[in-house]
C-alpha positions as CSV (number, residue, x, y, z in Angstrom):
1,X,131.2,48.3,108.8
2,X,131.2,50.6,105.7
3,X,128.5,53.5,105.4
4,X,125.3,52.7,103.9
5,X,122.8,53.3,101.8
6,X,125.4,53.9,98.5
7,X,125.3,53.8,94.9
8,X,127.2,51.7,92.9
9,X,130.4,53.9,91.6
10,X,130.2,52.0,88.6
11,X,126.5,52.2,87.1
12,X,124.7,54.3,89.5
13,X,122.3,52.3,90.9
14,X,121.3,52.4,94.0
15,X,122.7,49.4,96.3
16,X,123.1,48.4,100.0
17,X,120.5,48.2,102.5
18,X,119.4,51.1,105.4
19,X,120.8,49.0,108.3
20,X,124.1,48.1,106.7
21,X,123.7,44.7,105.8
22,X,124.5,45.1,101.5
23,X,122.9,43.9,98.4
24,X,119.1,44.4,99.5
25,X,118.4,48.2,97.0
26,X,118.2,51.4,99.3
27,X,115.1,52.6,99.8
28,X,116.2,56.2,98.1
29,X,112.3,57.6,100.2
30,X,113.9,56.5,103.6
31,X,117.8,56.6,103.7
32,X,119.0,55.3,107.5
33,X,122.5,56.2,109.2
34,X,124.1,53.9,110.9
35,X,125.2,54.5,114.6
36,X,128.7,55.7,115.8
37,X,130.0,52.8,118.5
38,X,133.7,53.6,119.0
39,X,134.4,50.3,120.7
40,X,133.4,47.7,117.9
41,X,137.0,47.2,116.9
42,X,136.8,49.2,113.7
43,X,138.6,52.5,114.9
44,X,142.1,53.4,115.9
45,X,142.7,56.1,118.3
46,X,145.0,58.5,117.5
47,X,145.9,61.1,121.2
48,X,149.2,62.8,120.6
49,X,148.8,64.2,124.4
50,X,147.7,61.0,125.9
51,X,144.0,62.9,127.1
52,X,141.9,59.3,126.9
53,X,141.7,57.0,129.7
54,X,138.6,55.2,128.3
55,X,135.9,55.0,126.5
56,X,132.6,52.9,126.5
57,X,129.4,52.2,124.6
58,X,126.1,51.8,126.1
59,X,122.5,52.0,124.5
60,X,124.1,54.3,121.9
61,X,126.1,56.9,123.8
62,X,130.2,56.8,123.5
63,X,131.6,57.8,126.9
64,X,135.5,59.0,126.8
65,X,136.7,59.2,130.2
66,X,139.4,61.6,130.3
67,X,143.1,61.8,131.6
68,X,144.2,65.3,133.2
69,X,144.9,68.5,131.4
70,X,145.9,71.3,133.6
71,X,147.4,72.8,130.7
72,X,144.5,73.4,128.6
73,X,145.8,74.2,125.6
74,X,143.6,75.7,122.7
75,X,145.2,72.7,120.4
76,X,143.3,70.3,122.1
77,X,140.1,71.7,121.1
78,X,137.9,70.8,117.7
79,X,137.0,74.2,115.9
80,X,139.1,76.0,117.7
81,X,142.7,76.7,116.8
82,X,144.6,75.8,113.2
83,X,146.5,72.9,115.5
84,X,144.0,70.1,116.3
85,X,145.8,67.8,118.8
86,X,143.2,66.5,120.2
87,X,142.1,63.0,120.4
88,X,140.7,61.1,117.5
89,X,139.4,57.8,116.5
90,X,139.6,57.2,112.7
91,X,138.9,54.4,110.1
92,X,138.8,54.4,106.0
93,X,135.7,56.1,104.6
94,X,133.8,53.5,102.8
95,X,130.3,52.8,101.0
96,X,128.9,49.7,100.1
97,X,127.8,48.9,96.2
98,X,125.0,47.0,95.4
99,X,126.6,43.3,95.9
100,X,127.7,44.6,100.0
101,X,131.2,45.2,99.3
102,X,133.3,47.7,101.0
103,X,134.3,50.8,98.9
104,X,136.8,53.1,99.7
105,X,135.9,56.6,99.0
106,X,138.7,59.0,97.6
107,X,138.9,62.8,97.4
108,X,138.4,62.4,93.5
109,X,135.0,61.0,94.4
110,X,131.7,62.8,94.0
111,X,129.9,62.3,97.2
112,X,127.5,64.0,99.9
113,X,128.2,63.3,103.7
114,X,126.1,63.6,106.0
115,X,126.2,63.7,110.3
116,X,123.6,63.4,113.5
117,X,125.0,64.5,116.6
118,X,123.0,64.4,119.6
119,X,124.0,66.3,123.1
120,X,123.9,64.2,126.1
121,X,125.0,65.7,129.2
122,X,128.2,64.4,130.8
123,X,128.4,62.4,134.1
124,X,131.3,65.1,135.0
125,X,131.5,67.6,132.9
126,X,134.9,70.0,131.6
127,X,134.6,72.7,128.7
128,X,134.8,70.0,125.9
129,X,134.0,69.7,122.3
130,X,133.5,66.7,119.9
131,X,132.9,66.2,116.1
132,X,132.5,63.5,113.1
133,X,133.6,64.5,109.8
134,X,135.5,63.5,106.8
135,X,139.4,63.9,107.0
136,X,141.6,64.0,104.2
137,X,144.8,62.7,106.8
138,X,142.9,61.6,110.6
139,X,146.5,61.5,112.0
140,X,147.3,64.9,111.2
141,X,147.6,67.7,113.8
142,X,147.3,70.5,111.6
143,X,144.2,71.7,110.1
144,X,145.2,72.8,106.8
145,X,146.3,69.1,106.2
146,X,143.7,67.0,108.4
147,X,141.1,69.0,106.4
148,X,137.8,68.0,108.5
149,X,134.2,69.0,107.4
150,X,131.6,67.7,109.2
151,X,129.5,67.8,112.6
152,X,130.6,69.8,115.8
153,X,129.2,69.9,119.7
154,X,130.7,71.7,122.1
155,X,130.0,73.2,125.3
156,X,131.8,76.1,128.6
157,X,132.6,74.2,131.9
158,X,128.5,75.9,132.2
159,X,126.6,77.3,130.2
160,X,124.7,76.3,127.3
161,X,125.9,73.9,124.7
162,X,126.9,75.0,120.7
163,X,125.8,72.8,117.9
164,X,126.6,73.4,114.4
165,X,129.6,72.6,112.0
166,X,132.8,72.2,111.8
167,X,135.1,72.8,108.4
168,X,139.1,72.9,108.7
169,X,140.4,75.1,111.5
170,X,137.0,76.7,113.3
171,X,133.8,75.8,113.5
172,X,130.0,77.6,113.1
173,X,127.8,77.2,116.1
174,X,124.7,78.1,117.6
175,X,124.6,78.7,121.6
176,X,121.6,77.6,123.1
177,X,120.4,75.3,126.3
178,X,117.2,73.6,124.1
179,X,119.7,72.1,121.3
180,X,119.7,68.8,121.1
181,X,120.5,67.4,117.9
182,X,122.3,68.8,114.8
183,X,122.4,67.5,111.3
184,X,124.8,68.5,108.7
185,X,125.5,68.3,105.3
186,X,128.4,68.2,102.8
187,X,129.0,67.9,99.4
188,X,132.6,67.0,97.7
189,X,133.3,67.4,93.8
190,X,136.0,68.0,91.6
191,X,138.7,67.3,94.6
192,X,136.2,70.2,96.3
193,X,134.2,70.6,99.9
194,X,131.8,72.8,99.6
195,X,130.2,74.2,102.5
196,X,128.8,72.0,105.3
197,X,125.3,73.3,106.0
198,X,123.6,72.6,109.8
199,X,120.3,72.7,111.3
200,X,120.0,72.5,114.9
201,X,116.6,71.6,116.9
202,X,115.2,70.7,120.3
203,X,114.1,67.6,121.8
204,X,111.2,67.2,120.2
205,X,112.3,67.3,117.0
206,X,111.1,70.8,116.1
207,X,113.5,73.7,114.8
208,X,115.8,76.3,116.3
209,X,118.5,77.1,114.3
210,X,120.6,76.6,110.8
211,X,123.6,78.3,109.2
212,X,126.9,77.0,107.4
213,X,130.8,76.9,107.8
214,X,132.8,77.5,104.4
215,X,136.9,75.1,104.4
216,X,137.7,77.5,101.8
217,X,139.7,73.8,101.0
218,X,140.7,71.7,98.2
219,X,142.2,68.4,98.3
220,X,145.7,67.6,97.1
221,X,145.1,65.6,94.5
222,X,141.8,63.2,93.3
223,X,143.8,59.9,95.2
224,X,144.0,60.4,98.6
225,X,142.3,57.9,100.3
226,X,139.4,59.7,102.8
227,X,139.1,58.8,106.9
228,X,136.0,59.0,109.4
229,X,137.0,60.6,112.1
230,X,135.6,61.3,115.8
231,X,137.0,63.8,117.8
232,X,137.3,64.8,121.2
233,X,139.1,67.3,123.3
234,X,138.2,70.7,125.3
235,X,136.4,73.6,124.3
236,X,139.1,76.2,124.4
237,X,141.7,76.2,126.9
238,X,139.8,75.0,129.6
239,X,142.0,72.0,132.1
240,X,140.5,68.6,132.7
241,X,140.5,67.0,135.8
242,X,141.0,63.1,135.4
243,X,138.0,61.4,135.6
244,X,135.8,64.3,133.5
245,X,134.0,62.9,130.2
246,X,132.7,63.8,127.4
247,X,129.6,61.9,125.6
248,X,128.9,61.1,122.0
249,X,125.8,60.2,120.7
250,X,126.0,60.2,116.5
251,X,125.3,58.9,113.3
252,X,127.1,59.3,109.5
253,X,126.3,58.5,105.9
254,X,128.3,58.5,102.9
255,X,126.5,58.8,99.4
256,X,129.0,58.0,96.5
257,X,127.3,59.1,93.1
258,X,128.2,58.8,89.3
259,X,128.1,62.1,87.3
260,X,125.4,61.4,84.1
């Protein structure tokens, strides 16, 4: 399923519907996101160190059951180290246009992104981390190619969890126990990411923190096809024992625009 509400590329008017289903005219006052379910057949799982053993859905939440890591390598870990080895499922970046149909979006594009991530505590839990963000190559282990901007959890083996943002090799965080949901922001022009602004907040919906991560990144070229990507792997280099998992509640939209 592509990413919806959009704007046709063409004329600039606004197209698909809040739920997904194309051709109804976004209601520009209430944009909806549409939810992250990593086992509707749409995603490819890319794990260069073989860390997944399995993942479900239920009401919402992704649950990736994990193989063992006694190594625990810093390369497994999203905003963390210039290597990012660790697991990712990926699919093409698209939006729908105003008759439903699927648009790729490419780094020549001029479009905002846009994340939810939600903690939810682990059934058994390891120093993880997790993210969803735009990648310029979802395969790619190095950070200066992959190019990721987008949302970032992650969490000690205790302690309290860190929400913020992720863009290229590290990520911007806030520690706190009350964070429970973080939204983010992106904008891409001109083969540009600009900064990816969060805001973090408690259960109840109320405020607790914001800041920003800068890539400092531009893509190759205005071609490149874009990916959807959503990571998992440890925090730093804390091991995993088999059986430890890692939860991921979240939601994306993509907003392709015409320049006037």
């Amino acid at each position: 399923m592509g990413i919806a509400p959009c704007f046709d590329p063409t004329t600039g008017a606004s197209g698909g519907s809040q739920g997904g289903g194309g051709g109804g005219g976004a209601d520009l006052s209430a944009l909806g996101f549409t939810a992250i379910d990593l086992t509707d057949g749409s995603w490819s799982l890319t794990d260069v160190n073989g860390l997944v053993d399995s993942v479900t859905n239920a009401a919402g939440v992704n649950k990736v059951t994990m193989n063992a890591d006694a190594g625990g390598s810093s390369n497994n870990a999203w905003g963390n180290s210039a290597t990012q080895e660790g697991p990712r499922w990926r699919k093409s970046l698209t939006v729908e246009d105003a008759t439903g149909g699927e648009v790729q979006v490419t780094s020549g594009d001029y479009f905002v992104f846009q994340t939810v991530m939600e903690y939810v505590a682990p059934d058994q839990r390891f120093a993880a981390s997790s993210c969803v963000c735009v990648s310029a190559d979802g395969a790619a282990t190095a950070a200066s190619t992959a190019k990721v901007i987008g949302g970032l959890i992650r969490y000690p083996a205790t302690g309290a969890q860190q929400n913020g943002a992720i863009a290229g090799s590290f990520g911007a965080v806030n520690g706190n126990v009350n964070n429970h949901r973080t939204t983010t922001t992106t904008m891409v022009r001109a083969q540009r990411m600009a900064s990816v602004a969060y805001i973090t907040s408690n259960s109840d919906g109320s405020y607790r923190f914001d800041g920003r991560d800068n890539p400092g990144y531009s893509y190759t070229d205005g071609t490149t096809d874009l990916e959807l990507i959503v990571g998992v792997g440890t925090f730093s280099t804390g091991s995993i024992t088999a059986g430890d998992d890692v939860k991921v509640k979240a939601w994306f939209r993509c907003v392709k625009m015409s320049m006037p």
